[in-house]
VMD Tcl script that draws the C-alpha trace (Angstrom):
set ca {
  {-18.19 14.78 -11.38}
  {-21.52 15.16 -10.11}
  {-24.85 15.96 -11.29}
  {-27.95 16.68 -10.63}
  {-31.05 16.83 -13.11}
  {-34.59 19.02 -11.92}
  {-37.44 19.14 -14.40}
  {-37.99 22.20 -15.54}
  {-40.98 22.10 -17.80}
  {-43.50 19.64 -19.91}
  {-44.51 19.60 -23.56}
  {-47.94 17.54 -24.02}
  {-48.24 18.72 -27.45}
  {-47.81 15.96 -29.14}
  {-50.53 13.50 -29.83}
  {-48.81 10.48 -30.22}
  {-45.09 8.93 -29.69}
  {-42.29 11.53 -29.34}
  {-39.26 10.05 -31.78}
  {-37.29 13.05 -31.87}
  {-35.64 16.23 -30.14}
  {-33.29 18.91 -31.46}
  {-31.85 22.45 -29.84}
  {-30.23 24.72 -31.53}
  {-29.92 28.08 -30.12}
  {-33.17 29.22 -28.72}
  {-35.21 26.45 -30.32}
  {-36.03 23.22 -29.63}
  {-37.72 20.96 -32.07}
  {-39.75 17.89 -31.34}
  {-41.07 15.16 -33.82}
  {-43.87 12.51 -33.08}
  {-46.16 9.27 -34.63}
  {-48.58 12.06 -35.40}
  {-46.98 13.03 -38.10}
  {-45.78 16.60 -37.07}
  {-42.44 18.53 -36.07}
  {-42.97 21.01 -33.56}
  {-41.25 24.40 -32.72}
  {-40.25 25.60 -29.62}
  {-38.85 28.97 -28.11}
  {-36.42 27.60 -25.36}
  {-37.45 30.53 -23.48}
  {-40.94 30.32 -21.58}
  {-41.40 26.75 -24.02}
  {-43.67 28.47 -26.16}
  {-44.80 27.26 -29.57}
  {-43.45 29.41 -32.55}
  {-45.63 30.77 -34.89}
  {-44.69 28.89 -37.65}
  {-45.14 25.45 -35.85}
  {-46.90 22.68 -36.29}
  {-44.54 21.96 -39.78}
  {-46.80 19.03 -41.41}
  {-46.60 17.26 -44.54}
  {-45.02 13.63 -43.52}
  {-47.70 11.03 -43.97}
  {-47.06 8.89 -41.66}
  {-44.89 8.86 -38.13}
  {-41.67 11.09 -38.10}
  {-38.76 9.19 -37.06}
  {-35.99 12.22 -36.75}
  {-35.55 15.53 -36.82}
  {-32.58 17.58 -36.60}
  {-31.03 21.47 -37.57}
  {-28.16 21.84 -39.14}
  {-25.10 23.55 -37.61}
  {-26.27 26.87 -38.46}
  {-29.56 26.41 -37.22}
  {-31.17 27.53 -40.61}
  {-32.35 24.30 -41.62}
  {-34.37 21.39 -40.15}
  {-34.62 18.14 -41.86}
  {-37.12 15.68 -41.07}
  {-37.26 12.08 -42.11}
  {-40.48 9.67 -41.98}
  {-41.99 6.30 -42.38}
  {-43.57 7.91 -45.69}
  {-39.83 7.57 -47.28}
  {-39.54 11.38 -47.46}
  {-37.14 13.57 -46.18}
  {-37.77 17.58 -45.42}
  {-35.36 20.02 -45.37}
  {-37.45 23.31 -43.51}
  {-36.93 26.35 -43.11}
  {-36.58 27.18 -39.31}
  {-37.67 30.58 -39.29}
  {-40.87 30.12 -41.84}
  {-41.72 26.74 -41.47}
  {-41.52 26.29 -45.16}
  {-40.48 23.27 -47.23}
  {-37.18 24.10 -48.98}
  {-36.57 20.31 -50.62}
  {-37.57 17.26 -50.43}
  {-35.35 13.53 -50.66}
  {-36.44 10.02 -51.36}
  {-34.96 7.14 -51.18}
  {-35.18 5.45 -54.95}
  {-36.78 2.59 -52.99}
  {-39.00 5.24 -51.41}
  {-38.89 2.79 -48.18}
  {-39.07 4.31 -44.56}
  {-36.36 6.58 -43.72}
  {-35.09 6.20 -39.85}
  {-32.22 8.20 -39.45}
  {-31.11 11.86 -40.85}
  {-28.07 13.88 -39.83}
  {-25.93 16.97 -41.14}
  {-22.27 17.29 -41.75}
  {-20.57 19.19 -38.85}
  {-19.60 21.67 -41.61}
  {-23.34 21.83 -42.79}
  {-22.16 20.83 -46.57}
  {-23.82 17.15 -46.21}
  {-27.20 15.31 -45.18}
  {-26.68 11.69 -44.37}
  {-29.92 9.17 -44.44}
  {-30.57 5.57 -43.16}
  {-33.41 3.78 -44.65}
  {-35.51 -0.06 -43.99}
  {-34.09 -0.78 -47.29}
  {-30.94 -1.06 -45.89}
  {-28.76 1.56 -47.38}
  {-27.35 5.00 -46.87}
  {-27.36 8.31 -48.65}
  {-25.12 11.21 -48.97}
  {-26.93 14.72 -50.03}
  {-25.69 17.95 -51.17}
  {-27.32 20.48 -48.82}
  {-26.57 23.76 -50.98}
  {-27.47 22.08 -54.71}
  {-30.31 19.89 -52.92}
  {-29.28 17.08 -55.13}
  {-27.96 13.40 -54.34}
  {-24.68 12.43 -54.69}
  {-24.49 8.57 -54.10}
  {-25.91 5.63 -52.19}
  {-23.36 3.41 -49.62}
  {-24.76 -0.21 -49.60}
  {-23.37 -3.01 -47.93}
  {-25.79 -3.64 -44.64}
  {-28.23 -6.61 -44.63}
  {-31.01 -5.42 -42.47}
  {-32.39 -1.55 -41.46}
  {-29.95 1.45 -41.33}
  {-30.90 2.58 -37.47}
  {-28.24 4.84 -37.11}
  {-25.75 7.24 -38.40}
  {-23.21 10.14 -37.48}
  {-20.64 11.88 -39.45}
  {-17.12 11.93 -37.77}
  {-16.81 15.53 -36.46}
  {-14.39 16.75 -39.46}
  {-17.32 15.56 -41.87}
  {-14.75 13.13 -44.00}
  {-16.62 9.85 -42.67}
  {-19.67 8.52 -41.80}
  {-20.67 5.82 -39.41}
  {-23.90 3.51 -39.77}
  {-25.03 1.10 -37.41}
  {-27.96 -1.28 -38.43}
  {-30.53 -3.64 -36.99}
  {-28.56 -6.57 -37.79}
  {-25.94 -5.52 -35.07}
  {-22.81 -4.40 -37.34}
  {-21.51 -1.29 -38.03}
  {-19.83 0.60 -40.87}
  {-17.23 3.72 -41.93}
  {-18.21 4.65 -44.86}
  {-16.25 7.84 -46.90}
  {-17.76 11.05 -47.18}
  {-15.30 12.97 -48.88}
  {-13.86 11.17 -51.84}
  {-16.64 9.58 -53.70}
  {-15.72 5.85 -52.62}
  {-19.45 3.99 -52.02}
  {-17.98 0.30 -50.60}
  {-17.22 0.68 -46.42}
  {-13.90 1.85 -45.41}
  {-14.54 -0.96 -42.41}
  {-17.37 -3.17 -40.82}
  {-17.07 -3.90 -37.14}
  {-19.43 -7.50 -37.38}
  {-20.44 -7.25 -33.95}
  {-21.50 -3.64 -32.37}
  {-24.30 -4.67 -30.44}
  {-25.30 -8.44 -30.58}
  {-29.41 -7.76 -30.91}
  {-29.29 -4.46 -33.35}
  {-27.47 -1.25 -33.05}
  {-30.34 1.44 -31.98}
  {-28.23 5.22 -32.14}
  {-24.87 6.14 -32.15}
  {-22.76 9.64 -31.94}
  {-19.60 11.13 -31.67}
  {-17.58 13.45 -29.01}
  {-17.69 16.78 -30.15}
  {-13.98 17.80 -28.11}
  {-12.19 14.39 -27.96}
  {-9.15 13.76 -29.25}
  {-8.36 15.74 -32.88}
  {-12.28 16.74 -32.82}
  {-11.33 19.47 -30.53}
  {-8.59 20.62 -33.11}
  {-9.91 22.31 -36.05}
  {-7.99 21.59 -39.34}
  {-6.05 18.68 -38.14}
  {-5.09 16.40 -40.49}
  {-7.80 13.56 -41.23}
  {-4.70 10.84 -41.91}
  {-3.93 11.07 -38.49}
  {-7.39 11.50 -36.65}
  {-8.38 10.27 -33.14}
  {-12.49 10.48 -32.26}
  {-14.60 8.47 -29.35}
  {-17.74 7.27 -30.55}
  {-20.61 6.07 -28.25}
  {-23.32 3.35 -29.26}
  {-26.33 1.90 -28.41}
  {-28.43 -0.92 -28.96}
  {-31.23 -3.56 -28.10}
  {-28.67 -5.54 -25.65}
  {-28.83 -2.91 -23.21}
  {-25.45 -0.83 -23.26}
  {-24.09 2.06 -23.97}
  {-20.71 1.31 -25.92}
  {-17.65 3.49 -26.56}
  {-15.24 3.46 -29.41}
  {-11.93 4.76 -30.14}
  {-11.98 5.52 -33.69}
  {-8.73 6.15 -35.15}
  {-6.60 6.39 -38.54}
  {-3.66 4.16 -38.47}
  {-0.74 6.61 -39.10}
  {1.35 5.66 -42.71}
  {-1.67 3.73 -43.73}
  {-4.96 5.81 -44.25}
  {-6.93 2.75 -42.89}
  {-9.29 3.36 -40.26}
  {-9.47 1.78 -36.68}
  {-12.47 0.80 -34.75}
  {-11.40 -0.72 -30.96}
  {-13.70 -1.08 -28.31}
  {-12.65 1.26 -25.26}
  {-15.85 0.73 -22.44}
  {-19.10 -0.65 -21.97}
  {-21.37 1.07 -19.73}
  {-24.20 -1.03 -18.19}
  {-26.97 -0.03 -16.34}
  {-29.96 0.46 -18.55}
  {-32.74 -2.89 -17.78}
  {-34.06 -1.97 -21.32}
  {-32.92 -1.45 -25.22}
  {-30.40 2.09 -25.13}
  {-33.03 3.72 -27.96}
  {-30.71 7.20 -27.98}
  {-27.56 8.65 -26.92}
  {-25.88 12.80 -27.08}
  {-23.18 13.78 -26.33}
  {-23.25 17.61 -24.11}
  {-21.40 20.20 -26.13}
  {-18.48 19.85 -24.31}
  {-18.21 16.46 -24.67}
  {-17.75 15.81 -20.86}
  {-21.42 14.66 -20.11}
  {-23.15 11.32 -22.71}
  {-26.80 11.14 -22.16}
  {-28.78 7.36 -23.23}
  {-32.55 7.38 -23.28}
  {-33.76 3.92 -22.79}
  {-36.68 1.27 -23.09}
  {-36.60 0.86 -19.08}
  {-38.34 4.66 -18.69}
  {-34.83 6.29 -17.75}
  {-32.48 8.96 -18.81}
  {-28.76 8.03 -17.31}
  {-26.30 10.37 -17.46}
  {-22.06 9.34 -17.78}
  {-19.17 10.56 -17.69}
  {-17.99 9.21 -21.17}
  {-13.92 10.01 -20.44}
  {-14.23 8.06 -17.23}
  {-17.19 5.47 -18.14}
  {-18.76 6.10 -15.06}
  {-21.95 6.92 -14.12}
  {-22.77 10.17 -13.13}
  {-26.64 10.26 -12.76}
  {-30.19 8.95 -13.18}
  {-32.91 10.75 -14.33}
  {-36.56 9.14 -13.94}
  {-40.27 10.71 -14.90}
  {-41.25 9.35 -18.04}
  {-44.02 6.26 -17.86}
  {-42.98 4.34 -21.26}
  {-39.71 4.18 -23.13}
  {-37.51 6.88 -23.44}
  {-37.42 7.62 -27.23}
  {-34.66 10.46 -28.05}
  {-33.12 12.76 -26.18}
  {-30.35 16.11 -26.68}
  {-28.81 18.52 -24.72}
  {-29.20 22.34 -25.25}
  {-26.40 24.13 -26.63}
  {-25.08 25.56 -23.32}
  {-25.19 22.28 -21.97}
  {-27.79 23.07 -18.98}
  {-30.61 21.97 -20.43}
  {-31.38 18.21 -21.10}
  {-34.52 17.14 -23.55}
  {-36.15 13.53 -23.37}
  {-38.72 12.34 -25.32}
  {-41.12 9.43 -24.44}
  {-43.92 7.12 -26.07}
  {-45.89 9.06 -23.26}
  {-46.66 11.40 -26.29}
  {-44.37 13.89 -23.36}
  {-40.86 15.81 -24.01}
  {-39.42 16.25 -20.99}
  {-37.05 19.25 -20.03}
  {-34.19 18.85 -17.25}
  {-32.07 21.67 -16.12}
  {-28.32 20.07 -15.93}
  {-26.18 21.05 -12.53}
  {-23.13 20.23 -11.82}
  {-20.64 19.75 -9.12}
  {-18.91 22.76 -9.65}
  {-22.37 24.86 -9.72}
  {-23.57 24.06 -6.74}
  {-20.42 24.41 -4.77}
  {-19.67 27.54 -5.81}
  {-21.85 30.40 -4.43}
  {-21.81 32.50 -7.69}
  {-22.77 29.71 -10.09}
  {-25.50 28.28 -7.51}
  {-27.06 31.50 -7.52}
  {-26.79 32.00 -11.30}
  {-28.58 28.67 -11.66}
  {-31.30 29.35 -9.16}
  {-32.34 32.75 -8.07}
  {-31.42 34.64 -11.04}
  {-34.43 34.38 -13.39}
  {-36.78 37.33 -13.61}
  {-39.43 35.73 -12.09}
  {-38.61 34.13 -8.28}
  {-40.86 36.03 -6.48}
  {-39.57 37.26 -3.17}
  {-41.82 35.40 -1.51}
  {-39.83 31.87 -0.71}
  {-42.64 29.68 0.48}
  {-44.39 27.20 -1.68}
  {-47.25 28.47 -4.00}
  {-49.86 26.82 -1.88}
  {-49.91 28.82 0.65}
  {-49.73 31.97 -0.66}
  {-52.69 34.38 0.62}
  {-54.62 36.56 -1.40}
  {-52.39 39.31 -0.38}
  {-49.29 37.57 -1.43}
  {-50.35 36.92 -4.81}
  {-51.25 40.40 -4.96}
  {-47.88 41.42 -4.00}
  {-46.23 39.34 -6.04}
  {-48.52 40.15 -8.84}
  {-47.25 43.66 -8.23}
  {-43.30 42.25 -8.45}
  {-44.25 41.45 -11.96}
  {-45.29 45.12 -12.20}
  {-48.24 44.23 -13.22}
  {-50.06 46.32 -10.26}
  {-53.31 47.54 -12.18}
  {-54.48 44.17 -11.95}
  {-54.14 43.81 -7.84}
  {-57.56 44.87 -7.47}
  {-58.80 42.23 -9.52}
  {-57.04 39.05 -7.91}
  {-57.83 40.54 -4.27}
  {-61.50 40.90 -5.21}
  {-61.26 37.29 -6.91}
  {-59.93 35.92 -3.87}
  {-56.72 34.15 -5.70}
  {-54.30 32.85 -3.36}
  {-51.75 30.59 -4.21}
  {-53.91 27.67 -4.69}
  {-55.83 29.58 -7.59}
  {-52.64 31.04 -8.58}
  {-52.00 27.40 -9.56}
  {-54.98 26.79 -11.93}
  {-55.28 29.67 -14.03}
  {-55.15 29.35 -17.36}
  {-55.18 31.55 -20.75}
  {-59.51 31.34 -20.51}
  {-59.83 32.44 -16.78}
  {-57.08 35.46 -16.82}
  {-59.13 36.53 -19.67}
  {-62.93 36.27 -18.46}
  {-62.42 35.82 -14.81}
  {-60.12 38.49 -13.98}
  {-60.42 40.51 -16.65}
  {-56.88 40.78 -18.19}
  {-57.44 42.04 -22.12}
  {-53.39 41.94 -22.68}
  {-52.61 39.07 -24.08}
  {-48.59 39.95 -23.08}
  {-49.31 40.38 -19.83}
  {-51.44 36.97 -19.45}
  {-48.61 35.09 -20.86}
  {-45.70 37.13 -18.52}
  {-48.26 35.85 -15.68}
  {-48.66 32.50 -17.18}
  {-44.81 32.12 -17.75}
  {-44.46 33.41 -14.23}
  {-46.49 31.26 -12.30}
  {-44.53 28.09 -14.26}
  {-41.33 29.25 -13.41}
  {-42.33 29.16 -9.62}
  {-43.79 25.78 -10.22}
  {-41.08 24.37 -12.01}
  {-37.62 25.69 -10.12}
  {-36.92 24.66 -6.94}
  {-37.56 26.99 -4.12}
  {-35.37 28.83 -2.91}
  {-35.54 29.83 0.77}
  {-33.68 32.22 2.99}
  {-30.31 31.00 4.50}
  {-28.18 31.94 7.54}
  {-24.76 33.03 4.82}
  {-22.92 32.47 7.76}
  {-24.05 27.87 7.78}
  {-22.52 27.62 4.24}
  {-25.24 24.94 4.00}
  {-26.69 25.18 -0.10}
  {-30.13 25.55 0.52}
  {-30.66 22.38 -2.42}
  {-29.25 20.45 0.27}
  {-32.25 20.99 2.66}
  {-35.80 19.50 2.35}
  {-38.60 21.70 1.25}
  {-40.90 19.87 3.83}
  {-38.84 19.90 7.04}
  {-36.12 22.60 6.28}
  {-33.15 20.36 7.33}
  {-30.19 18.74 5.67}
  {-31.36 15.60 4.12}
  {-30.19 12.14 4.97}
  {-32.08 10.08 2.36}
  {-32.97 12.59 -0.37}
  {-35.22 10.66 -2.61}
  {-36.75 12.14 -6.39}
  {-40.65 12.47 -6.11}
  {-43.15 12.40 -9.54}
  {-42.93 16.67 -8.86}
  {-39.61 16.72 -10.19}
  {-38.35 17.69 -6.65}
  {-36.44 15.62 -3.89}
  {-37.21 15.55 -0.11}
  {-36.20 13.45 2.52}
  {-37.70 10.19 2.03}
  {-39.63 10.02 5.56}
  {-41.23 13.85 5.44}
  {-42.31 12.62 1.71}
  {-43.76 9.28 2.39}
  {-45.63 10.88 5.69}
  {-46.90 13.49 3.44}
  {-48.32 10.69 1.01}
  {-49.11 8.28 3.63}
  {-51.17 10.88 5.17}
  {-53.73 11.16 2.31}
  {-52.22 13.77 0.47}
  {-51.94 13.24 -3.34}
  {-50.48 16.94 -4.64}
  {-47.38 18.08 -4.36}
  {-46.27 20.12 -1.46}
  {-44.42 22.47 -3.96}
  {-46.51 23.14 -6.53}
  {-49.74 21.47 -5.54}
  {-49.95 19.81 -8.66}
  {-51.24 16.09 -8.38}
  {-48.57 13.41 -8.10}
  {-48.97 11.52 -11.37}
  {-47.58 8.56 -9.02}
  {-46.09 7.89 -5.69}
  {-42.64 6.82 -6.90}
  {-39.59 7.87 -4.71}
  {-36.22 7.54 -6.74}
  {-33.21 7.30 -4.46}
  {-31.09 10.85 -5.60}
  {-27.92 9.37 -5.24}
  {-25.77 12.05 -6.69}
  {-27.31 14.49 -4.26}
  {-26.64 12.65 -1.07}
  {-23.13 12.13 -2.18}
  {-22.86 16.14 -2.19}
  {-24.68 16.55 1.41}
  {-22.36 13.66 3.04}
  {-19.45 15.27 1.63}
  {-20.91 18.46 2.65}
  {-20.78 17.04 6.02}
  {-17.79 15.45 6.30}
  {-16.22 19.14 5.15}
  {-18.35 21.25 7.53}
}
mol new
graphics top color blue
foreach p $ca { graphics top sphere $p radius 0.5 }
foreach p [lrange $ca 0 end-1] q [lrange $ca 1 end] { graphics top cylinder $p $q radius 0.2 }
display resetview
C-alpha cells in the first residue's frame, strides 16, 4: 500500500509545547505546556467558541474524548484530571491521584464506561465515568506510568512505564495485582502504546473475552515501534503477550503511536522531527512525513482516516491529508480528494500570479461579487490575495461581514494549502499529482519542499538556488530549504510508467 501525506493546514495557537491531539467527529482538540486544551472545528480549523478550556496549573500532558465525543478529559503535571464538556467547555469532574503526583497518561474505555490514568507515582487508576467516582488503584510498576490503553472490548488494560516493562492489568472483575508483566518492552522506557481497532476478535463485537486475539503496537526511548500479539490462552483464561515485529526507522525516542480507524495504517511521532507511517499487518513502511523543527510530541488520525494530526515542541499541530494507493489510481476517488471542495477556484495557476482581474473573478466564484469593485480599485492580485488578514478585509477593503471575511479567509487557505490542480489532456491518463507544479512534467526525483508540496528536485533547487526564498505555490516564505526524497510518490510515477 501506498501513501502519500500533503499538509493541509497549521495551528500556531499554542504558546508552548504541543503534548496532545484528539479528533472526534468534527473536532479536534490540542493540549500544550501552556497549560490549555484547545478546540477545533475540523472544518476551516477554526477555534470553537468555547475554547481555550483552562484550569490545569501547570503543562497538560493528554487529552482525549471519549467514544461518544461528549466528553474530554485532560490530565496535567498539576495531578488533576478534567473531564469537560465538549460542547460548553465546562468542567464536569475532576480526579486526583491520592498522591496528587503528575498525571501522564488518560484514556476511555472503548465502551465509554471507564477512565484509565498513569501517574509519576507509579500507579494506575480505574474511574467510573457515569458516577464520577474511583473504583481502585493497580500498583505493581517501579518507575512512571507513561502509557496506557484498554484492550478494545474494555475487559483489560495495558500500562507501559519508564522503567521499560509492561503490564495487563483487569478491568472488569475488580482484581488490582497484573494479570501479566512482560519485563522487557522497550529496554530504555516504554513512551505510548495502543491497540488495533479491527484486528483479530476486535473487529467482532461480542466475542467472547476467554478466547480473544488483539495486536498491540509500542513505543519507546530505544527507537522502535513494537507490535504485540495479545492473546487469551484458550481452557486457561491466562493472557498472552508474544512479540510479533519490530519496526525500525525512527533516529530518535518513538514519543506516540495511533492506529487509523481501520486499523490498516499505525502512525509513530518521534524525537528525530518525523511522522512515519506503516503498514502494521505487514510491518512495513509505508511513508515519511517531515515539517516539524523539534520532536514530534503526539499525533491521531481523524475519524475517516484522511486526516493525520502531529503535534511538535515547535508549539505547532500539524494537519496532513492521508492518500492512498487506491485514491489516486482511481479517477473518482482522486477527484473526490482534490477538486471537490467548494473552494478550488477555476483558475488552476498558482496564487502568485493571479492579476487583479483574476482575483476579482474568483472573488466573484465565491459569489461574493459586491465586493469586486473594491479589490480591483485596491489593486489585489494574487500576491495581496496572499497577505490579507481579518484587519485589512475589514479597513482596507471595506468588508463589514464578518461571514463573508472568514468564507474569503477560509478560501484563500484552501488554495494555499491543497495542491493545485491543473488542466489535463483525459485522454494521457497521467494524475496530474504526478507532474511538477514548476515544469508541468512527470517527475523523476519528486522531492517534499518546507511548502508542504513536492517538485522535481532540479526545477526546486534552481528555483532556490536562484535567490528565491517563497514558495512557488503559495508564495509563502520557505521556513527552510530542506528537500525530502518522496519516495512513496516516485514509486507510483515509475509504476505509472512502466504501465503506460
Amino acid at each position: 500500500m501506498s501513501t502519500v501525506a500533503s499538509l493541509v493546514h497549521t495551528i500556531s495557537s499554542h504558546s508552548s509545547d504541543v503534548n496532545g491531539v484528539s479528533f472526534s467527529g468534527g473536532t479536534l482538540a490540542t493540549c500544550s505546556g501552556d497549560k490549555t486544551i484547545r478546540l477545533w472545528a475540523v472544518d476551516g480549523f477554526s477555534e470553537l467558541p468555547c475554547s481555550p478550556l483552562c484550569g490545569h496549573s501547570y503543562a497538560v500532558h493528554c487529552c482525549v474524548f471519549s467514544p461518544f465525543g461528549t466528553l474530554l478529559a485532560s490530565c496535567s503535571t498539576d495531578g488533576k484530571v478534567f473531564l469537560w464538556n465538549v460542547k460548553t467547555g465546562e468542567k464536569q469532574a475532576t480526579f486526583e491521584h491520592a498522591s496528587k503526583i503528575g498525571i501522564r497518561i488518560c484514556r476511555f474505555s472503548p465502551n465509554s464506561t471507564l477512565l484509565i490514568t498513569g501517574s509519576d507515582d507509579e500507579s494506575l487508576a480505574l474511574w467510573d465515568i457515569s458516577q464520577k467516582t474511583f473504583i481502585r488503584s493497580l500498583e505493581g510498576h517501579e518507575a512512571s506510568v507513561m502509557a496506557c490503553a484498554f484492550t478494545p472490548d474494555s475487559t483489560a488494560v495495558v500500562s507501559g512505564s519508564a522503567n521499560g516493562d509492561m503490564m495487563v492489568w483487569d478491568a472488569q472483575f475488580g482484581h488490582s495485582k497484573p494479570l501479566l508483566c512482560q519485563l522487557v518492552g522497550h529496554d530504555l522506557g516504554v513512551t505510548c502504546c495502543e491497540f488495533s481497532p479491527t484486528y483479530g476478535t476486535a473487529g467482532m463485537p461480542g466475542a467472547d473475552p476467554d478466547n480473544s486475539h488483539f495486536m498491540l503496537a509500542s513505543g519507546g526511548n530505544d527507537d522502535s515501534v513494537k507490535l504485540w500479539d495479545m492473546m487469551t490462552r484458550p481452557g486457561s483464561g491466562k493472557m498472552v503477550l508474544g512479540l510479533r515485529d519490530t519496526l525500525v526507522g525512527h533516529t530518535g525516542t518513538v514519543m506516540s503511536i495511533c492506529f487509523s480507524t481501520t486499523g490498516k495504517l499505525l502512525a509513530s511521532g518521534s524525537g528525530d522531527k518525523t511522522v512515519r507511517l506503516w503498514d502494521p499487518l505487514k510491518g512495513e513502511p509505508v511513508h515519511t512525513i517531515e515539517g516539524h523543527s523539534r520532536y514530534v510530541t503526539c499525533c491521531a488520525f481523524s475519524g475517516d482516516g484522511t486526516l493525520l494530526a502531529s503535534g511538535s515542541n515547535d508549539k505547532t499541530v500539524m494537519l496532513w491529508k492521508i492518500t492512498t494507493e487506491e485514491q489516486l489510481t482511481d479517477q473518482a476517488s482522486y477527484e473526490d480528494v482534490f477538486a471537490s471542495d467548494e473552494f478550488v477556484p477555476r483558475n488552476k495557476t498558482p496564487l502568485y500570479q493571479w492579476t487583479v482581474e483574476e482575483v476579482c473573478t474568483w472573488v466573484s466564484e465565491l459569489g461574493l461579487q459586491q465586493y469586486e469593485e473594491s479589490f480591483r480599485r485596491n489593486a489585489i492580485d494574487g500576491t495581496e490575495l496572499a497577505t490579507l488578514d481579518q484587519k485589512s478585509l475589514l479597513s482596507a477593503l471595506g468588508i463589514d461581514a464578518l461571514g463573508h471575511r472568514n468564507k474569503i479567509l477560509r478560501a484563500v487557505n484552501q488554495i494555499q494549502s491543497h495542491p493545485i490542480i491543473q488542466p489535463r489532456d483525459p485522454e494521457s491518463g497521467v494524475h496530474d499529482e504526478y507532474l511538477c507544479p514548476v515544469t508541468r512534467e512527470i517527475m523523476k526525483e519528486p522531492v517534499l519542499a518546507a511548502d508542504g508540496y513536492t517538485y522535481e528536485r532540479s526545477a526546486i533547487t534552481a528555483w532556490i538556488n536562484s535567490g528565491k526564498t517563497r514558495s512557488p505555490m503559495t508564495n509563502a516564505t520557505l521556513p527552510n530549504t530542506t528537500l525530502t526524497p518522496n519516495r512513496s510518490l516516485k514509486m507510483l510515477i515509475q509504476r505509472h510508467l512502466q504501465e503506460n
